[in-house]
LOBA-957613 format. One record per residue (C-alpha): x, y, z. Coordinates in steps of 0.001 Angstrom, whole numbers, padded with zeros to 6 digits, always signed. Layout:
N
XYZ/...
***
This chain:
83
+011886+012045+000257/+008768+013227-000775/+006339+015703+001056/+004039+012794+002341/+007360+011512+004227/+007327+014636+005652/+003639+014546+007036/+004307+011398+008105/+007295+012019+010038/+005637+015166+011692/+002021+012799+012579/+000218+015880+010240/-001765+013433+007782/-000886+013925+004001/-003448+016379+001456/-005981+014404-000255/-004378+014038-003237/-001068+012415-002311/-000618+008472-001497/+000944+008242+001355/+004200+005910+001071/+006266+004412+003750/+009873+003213+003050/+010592-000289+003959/+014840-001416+004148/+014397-005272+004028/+016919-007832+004409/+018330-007609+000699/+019271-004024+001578/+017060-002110-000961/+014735-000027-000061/+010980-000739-000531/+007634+001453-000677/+005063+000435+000745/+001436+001655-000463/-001476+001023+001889/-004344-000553+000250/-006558+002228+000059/-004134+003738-002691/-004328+001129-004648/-008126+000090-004303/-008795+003637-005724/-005929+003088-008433/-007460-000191-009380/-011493+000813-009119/-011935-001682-006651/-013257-001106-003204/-011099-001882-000051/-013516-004741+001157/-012475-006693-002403/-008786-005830-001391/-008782-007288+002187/-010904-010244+000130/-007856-010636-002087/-005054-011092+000854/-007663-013201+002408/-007788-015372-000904/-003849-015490-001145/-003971-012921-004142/-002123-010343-002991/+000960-012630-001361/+003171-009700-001099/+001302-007623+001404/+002446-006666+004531/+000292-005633+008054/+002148-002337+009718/+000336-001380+012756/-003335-001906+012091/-002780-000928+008099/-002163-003191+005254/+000179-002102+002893/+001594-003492-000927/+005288-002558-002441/+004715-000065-004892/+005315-002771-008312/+002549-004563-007256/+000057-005376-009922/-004074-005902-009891/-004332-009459-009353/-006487-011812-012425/-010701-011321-011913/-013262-013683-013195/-014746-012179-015967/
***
């Protein structure tokens, strides 16, 4: 468990410069971590609008809505751009 699980689980919101995870146990019995987009926008230099673009576009197939926040396992990779 790291120290974001921590905020999390006490509603205290993570410092700046952690992602903040959340653990997933899906039916396969594994568990999962989930990233929300923001996290990974800033990982891949791309701004959230072009993420929400990409799970609009079918790009990003394995993201998930939790609550009001979109959220990608943590393997996920930057989807193929135009050049």
């Amino acid at each position: 468990m790291t120290s974001a699980d921590l905020y999390i689980a006490n509603h205290i919101p993570p410092p700046k410069d952690e992602f903040m995870t959340i653990h997933v146990l899906p039916s396969s019995g594994m568990i999962a971590e989930y990233i929300p987009f923001a996290d990974f926008a800033k990982e891949w230099t791309v701004s959230i609008e072009t993420m929400y673009a990409w799970r609009r576009r079918g790009k990003l197939p394995e993201a998930v809505k939790i609550g009001r926040d979109w959220y990608l396992p943590g393997d996920s990779t930057k989807p193929e751009t135009r050049s």
